[in-house]
MMTF fields as JSON, N, C-alpha, C and O atoms, coordinates in Angstrom:
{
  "mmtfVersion": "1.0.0",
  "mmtfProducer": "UNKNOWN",
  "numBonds": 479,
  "numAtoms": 480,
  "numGroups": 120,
  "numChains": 1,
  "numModels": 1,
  "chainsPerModel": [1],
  "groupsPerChain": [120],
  "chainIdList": ["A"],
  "bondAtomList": [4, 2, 8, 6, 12, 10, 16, 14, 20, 18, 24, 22, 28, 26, 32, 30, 36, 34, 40, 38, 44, 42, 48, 46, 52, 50, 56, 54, 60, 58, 64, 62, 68, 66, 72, 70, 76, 74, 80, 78, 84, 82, 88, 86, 92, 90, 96, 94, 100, 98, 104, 102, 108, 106, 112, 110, 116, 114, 120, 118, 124, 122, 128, 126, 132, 130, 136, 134, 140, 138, 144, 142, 148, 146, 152, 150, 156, 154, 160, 158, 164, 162, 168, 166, 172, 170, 176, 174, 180, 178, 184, 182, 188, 186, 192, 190, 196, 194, 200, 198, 204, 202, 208, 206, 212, 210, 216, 214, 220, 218, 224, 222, 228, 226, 232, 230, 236, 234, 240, 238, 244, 242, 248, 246, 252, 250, 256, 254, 260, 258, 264, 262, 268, 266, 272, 270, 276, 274, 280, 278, 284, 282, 288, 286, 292, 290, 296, 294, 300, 298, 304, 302, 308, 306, 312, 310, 316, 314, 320, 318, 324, 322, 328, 326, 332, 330, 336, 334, 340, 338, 344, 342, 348, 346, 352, 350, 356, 354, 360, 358, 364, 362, 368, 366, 372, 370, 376, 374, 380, 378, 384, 382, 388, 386, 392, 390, 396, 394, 400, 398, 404, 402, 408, 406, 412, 410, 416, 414, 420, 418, 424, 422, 428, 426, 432, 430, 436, 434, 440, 438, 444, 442, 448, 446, 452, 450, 456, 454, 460, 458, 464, 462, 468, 466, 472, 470, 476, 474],
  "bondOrderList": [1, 1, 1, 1, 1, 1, 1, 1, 1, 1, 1, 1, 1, 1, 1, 1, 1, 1, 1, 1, 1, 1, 1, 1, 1, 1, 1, 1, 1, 1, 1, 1, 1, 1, 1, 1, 1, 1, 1, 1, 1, 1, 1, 1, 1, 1, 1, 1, 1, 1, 1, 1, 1, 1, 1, 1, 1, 1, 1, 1, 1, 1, 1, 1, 1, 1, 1, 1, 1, 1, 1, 1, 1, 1, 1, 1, 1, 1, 1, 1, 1, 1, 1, 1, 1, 1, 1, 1, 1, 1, 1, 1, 1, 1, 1, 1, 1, 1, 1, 1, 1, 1, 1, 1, 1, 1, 1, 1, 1, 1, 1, 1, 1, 1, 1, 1, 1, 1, 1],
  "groupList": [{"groupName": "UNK", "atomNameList": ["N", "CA", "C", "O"], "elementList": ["N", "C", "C", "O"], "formalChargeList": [0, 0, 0, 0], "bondAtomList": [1, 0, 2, 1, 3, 2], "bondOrderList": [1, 1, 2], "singleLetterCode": "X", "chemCompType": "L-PEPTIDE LINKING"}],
  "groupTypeList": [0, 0, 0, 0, 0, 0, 0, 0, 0, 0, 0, 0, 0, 0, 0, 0, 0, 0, 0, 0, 0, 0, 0, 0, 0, 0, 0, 0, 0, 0, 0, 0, 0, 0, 0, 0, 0, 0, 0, 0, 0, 0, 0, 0, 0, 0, 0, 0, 0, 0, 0, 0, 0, 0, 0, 0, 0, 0, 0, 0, 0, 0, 0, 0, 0, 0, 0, 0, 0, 0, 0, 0, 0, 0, 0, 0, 0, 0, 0, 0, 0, 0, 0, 0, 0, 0, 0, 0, 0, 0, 0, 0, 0, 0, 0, 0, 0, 0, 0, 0, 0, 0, 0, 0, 0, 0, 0, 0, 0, 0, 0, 0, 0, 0, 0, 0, 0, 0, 0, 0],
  "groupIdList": [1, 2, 3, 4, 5, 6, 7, 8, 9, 10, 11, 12, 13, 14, 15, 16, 17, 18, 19, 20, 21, 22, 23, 24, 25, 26, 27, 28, 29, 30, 31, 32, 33, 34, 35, 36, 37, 38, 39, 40, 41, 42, 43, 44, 45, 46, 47, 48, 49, 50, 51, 52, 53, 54, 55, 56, 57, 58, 59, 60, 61, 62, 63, 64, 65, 66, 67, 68, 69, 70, 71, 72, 73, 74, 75, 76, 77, 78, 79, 80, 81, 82, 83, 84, 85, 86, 87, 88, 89, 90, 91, 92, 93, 94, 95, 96, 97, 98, 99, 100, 101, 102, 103, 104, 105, 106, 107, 108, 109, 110, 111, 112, 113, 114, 115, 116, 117, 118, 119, 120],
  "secStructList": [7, 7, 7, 7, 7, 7, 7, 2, 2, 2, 2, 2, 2, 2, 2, 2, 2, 2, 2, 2, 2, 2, 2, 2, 1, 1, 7, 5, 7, 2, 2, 2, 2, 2, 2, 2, 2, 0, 0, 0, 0, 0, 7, 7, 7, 7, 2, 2, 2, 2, 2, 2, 2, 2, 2, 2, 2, 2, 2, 2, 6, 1, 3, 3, 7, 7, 7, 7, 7, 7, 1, 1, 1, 7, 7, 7, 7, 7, 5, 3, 3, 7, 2, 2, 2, 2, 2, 2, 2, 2, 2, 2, 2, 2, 2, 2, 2, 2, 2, 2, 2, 2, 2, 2, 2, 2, 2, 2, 1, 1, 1, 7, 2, 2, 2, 2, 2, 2, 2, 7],
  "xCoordList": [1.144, 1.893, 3.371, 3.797, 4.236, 5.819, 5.98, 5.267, 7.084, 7.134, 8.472, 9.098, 8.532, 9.07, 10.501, 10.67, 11.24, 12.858, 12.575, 13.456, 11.261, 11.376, 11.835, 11.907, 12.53, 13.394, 12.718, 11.578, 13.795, 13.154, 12.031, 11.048, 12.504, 12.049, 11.092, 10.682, 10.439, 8.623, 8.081, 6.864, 8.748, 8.232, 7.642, 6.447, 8.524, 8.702, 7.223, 6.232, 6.914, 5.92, 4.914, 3.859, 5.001, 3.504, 3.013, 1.873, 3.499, 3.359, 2.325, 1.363, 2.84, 1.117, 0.087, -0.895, -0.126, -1.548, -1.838, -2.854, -1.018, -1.038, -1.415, -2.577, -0.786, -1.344, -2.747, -3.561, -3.02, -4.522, -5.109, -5.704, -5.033, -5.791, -5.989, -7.07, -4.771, -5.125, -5.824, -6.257, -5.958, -6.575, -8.193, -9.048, -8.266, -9.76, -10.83, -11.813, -10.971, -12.037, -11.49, -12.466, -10.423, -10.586, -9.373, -8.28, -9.43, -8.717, -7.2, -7.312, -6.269, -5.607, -3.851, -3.515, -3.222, -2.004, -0.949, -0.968, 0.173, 1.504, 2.238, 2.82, 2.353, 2.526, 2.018, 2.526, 0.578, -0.431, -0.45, -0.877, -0.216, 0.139, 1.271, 1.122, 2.247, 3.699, 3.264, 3.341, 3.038, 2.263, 1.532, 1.77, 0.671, -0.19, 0.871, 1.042, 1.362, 2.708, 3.157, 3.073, 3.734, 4.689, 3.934, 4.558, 2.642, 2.265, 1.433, 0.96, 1.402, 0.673, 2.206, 2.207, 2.885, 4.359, 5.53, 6.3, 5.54, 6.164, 7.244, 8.242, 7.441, 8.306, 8.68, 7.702, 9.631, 9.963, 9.496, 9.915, 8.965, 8.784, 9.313, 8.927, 10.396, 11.12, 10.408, 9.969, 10.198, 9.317, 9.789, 9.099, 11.078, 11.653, 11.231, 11.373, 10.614, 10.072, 8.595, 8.394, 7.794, 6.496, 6.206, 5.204, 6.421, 6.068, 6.264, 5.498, 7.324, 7.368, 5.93, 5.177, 5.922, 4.935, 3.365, 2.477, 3.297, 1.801, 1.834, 0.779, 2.72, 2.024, 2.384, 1.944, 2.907, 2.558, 1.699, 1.048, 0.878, -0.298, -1.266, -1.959, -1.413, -2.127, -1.741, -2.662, -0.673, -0.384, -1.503, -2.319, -1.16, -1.971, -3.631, -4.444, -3.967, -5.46, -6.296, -7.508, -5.112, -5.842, -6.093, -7.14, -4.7, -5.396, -6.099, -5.958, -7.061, -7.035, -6.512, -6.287, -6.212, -5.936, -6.426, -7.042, -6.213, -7.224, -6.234, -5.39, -5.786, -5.735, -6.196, -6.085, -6.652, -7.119, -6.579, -5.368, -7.248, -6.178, -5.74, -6.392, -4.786, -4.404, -5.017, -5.316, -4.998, -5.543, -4.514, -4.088, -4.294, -3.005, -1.689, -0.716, -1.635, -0.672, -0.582, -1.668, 0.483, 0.018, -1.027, -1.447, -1.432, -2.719, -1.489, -0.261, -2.363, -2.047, -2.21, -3.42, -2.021, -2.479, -2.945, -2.245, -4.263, -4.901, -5.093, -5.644, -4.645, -5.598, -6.597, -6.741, -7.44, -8.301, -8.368, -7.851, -9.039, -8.576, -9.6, -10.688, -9.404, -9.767, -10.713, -10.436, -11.97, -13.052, -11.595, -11.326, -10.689, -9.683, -9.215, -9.256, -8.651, -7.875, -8.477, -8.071, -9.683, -10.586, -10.486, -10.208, -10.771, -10.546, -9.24, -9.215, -8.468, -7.425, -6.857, -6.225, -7.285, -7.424, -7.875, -7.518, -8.676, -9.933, -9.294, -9.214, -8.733, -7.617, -6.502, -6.285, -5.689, -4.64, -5.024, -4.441, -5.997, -6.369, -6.982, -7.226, -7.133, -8.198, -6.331, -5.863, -5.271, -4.026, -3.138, -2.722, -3.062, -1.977, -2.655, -2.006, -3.968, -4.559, -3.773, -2.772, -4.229, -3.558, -2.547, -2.208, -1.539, -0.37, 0.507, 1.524, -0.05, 0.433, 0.095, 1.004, -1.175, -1.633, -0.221, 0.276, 0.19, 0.513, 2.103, 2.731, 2.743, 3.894, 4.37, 5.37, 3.153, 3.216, 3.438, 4.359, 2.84, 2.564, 3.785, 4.297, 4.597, 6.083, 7.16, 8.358, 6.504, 7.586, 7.543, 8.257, 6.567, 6.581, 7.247, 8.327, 6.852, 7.27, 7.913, 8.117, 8.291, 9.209, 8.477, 9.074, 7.418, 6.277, 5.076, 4.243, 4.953, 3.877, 2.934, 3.178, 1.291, 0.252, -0.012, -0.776, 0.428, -0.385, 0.281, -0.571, 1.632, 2.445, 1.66, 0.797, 1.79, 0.919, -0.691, -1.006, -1.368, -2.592, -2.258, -2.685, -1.504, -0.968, -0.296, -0.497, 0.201, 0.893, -0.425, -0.443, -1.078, -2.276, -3.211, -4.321],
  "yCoordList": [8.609, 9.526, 9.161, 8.023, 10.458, 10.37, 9.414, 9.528, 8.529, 7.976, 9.12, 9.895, 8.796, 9.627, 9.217, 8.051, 9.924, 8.948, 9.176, 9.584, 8.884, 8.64, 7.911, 6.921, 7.978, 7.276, 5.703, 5.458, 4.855, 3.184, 2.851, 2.113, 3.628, 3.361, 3.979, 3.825, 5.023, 5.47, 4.681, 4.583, 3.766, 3.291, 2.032, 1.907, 1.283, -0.063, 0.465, 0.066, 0.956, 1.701, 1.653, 1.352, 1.947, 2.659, 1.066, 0.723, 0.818, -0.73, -1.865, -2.518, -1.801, -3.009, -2.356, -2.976, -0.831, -0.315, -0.452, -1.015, 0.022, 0.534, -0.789, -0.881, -1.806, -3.005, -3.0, -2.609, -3.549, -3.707, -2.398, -2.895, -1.081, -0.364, -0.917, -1.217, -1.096, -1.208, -2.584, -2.823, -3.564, -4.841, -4.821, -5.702, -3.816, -3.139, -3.268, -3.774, -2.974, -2.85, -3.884, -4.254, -4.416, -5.274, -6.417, -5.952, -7.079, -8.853, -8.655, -8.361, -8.801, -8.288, -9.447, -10.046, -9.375, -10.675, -9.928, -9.104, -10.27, -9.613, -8.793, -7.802, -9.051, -7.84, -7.128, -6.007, -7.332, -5.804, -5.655, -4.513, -6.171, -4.934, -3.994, -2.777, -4.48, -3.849, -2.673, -1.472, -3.309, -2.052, -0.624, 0.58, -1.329, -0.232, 0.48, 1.689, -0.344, 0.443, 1.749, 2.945, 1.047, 1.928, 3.155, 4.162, 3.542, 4.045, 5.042, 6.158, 4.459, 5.639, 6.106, 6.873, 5.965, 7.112, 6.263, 6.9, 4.871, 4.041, 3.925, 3.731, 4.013, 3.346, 1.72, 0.982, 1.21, 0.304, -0.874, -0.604, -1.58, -2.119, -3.862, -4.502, -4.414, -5.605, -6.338, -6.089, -7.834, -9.141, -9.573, -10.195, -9.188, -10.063, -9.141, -9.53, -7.699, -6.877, -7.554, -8.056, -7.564, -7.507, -8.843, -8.851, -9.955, -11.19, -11.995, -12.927, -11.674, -11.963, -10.937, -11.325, -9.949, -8.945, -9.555, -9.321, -10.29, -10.402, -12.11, -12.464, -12.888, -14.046, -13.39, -14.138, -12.461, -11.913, -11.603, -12.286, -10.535, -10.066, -11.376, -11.432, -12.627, -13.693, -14.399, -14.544, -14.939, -15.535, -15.006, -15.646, -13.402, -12.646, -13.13, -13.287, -13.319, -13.294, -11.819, -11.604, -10.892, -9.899, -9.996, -9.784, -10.411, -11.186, -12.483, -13.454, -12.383, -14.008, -14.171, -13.171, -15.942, -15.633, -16.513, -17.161, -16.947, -17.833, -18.287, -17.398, -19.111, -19.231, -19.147, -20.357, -18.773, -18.899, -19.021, -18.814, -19.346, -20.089, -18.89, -17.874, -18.846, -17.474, -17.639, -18.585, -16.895, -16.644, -17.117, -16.373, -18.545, -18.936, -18.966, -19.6, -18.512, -18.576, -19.341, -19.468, -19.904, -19.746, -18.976, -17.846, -20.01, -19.632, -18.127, -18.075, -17.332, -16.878, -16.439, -16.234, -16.243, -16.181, -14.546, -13.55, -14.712, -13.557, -13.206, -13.939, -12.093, -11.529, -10.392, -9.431, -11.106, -9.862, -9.707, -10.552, -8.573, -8.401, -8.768, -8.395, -9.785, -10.52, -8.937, -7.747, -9.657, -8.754, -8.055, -6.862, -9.086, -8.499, -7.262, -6.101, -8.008, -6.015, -5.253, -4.092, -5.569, -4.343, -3.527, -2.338, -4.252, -3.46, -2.508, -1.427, -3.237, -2.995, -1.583, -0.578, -1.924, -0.629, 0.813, 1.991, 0.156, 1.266, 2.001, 3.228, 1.166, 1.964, 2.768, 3.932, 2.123, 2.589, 4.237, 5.281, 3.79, 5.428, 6.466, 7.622, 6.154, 7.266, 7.247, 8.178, 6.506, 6.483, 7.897, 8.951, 7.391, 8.046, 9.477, 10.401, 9.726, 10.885, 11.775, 12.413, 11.821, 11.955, 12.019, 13.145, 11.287, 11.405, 12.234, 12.807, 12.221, 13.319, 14.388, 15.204, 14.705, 16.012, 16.849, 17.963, 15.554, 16.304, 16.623, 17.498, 15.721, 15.488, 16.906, 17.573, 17.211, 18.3, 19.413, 20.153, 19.614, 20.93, 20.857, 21.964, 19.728, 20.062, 19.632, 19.664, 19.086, 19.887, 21.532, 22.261, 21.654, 23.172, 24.106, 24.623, 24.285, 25.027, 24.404, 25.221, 23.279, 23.18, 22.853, 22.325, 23.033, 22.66, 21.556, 21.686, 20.384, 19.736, 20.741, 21.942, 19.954, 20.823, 20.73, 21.609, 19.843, 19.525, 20.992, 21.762, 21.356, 22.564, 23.54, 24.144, 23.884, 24.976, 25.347, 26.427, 24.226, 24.326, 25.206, 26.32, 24.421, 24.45, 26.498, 27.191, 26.798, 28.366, 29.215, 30.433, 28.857, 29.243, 30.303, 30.746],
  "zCoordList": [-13.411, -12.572, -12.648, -12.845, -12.436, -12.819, -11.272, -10.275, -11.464, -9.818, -9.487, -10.21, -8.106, -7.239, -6.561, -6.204, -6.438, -5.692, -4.187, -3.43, -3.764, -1.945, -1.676, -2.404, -0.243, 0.397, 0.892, 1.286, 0.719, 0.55, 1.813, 1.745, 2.95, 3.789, 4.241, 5.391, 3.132, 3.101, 2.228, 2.38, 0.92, 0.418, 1.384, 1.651, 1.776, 2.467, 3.538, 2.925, 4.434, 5.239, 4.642, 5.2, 3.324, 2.976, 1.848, 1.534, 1.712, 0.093, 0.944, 0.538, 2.01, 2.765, 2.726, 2.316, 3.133, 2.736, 1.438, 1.03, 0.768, -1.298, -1.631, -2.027, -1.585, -2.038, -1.886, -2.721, -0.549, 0.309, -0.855, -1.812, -0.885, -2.126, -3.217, -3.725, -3.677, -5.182, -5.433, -6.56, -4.35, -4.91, -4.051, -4.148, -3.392, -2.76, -3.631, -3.089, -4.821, -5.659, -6.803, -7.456, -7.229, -8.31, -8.032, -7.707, -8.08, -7.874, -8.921, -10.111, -8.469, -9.223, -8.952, -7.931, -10.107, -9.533, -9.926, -10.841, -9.091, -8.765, -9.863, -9.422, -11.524, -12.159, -12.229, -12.207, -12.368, -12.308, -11.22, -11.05, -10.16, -8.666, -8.874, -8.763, -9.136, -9.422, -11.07, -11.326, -11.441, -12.722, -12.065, -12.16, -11.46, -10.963, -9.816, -9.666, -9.249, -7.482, -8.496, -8.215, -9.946, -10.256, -10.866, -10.53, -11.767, -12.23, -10.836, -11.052, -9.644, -8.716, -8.353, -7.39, -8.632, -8.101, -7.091, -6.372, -7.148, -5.862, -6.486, -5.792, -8.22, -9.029, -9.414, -9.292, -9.751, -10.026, -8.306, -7.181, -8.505, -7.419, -7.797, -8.775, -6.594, -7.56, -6.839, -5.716, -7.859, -7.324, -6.011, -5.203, -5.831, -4.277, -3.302, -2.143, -3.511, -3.02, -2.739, -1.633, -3.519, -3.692, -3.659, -2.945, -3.959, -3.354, -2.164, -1.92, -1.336, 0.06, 0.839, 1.732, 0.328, 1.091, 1.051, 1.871, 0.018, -0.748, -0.071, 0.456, -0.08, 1.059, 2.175, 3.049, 2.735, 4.275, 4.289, 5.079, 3.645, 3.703, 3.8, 4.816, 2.684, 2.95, 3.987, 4.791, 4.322, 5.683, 6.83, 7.494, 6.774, 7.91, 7.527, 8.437, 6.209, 6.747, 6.113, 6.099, 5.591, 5.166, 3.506, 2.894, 2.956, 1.471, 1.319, 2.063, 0.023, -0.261, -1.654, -2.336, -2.326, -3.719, -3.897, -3.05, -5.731, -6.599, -7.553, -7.443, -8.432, -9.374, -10.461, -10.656, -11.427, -12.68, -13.854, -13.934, -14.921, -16.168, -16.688, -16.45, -17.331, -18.321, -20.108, -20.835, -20.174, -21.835, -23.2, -24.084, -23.041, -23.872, -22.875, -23.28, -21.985, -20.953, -19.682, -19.118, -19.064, -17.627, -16.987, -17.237, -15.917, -14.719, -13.904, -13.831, -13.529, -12.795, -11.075, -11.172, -10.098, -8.891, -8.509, -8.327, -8.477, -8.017, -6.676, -5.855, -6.448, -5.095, -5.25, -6.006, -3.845, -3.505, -1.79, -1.059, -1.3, -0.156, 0.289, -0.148, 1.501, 2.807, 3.56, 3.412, 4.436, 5.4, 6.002, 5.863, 6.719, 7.621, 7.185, 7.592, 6.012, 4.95, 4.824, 4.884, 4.599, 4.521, 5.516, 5.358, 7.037, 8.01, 8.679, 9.266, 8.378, 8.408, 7.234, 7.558, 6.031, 5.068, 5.812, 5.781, 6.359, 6.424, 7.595, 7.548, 8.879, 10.234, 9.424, 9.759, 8.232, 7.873, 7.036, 6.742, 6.957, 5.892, 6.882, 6.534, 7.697, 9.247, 9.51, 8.855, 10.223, 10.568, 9.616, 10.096, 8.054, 7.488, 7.501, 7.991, 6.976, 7.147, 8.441, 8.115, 9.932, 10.778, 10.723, 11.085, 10.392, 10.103, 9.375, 9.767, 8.202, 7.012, 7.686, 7.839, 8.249, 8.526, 9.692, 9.528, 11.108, 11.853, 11.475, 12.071, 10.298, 9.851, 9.104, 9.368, 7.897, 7.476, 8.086, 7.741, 8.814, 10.213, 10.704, 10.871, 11.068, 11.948, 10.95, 11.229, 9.36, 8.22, 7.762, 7.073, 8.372, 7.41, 8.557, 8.27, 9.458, 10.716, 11.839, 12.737, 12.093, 13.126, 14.211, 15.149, 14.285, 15.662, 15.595, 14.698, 16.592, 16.104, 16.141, 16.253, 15.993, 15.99, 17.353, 17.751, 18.303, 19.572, 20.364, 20.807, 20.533, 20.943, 20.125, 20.762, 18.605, 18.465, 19.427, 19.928, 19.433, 19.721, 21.378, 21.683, 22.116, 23.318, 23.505, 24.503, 22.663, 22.996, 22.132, 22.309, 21.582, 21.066, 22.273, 21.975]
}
């Protein structure tokens, strides 16, 4: 996917869930997070970005990581997401859902949905 010039501060919002996704189903270490950020549409995502975030996320308890050897290379440090992230995933996606939904509705027309429902 082409990435997108959203403003830093939807990116910054949305990159603790996106992470917690993209390392949901496969164990994954800080360039191929930033690979994958940029290829779902986040763009260029910089290490001083994305590595303070990723021991916050472990600090919290919602990542875990591993070392493992590299293939002729340096070991690298893997994550995967902690029971916690999971849960936490799982609030944030029932959350943005909701969100987008009522955001859209008072981007498109000017009115939340709770007032529409309300003069309805």
């Amino acid at each position: 996917m082409e990435s997108t010039n959203w403003p830093s501060e939807w990116v910054r919002a949305a990159l603790p869930s996106a992470v917690l996704a993209l390392v949901s189903d496969e164990d994954a270490y800080g360039y191929l997070i930033a690979q994958r950020l940029g290829a779902a549409g986040f763009g260029a995502i910089k290490g001083s970005t994305l590595y303070p975030l990723l021991a916050r996320l472990e600090q919290d308890g919602t990542l875990a990581s591993t070392w493992q050897e590299g293939d002729g290379g340096p070991g690298r440090k893997y994550y995967s997401i902690a029971e916690s992230g999971r849960r936490l995933l799982d609030e944030h996606r029932s959350a943005w859902a909701d969100f987008t939904t009522k955001t859209s509705a008072l981007f498109a027309d000017g009115k939340p949905l709770d007032l529409e429902k309300e003069t309805s």
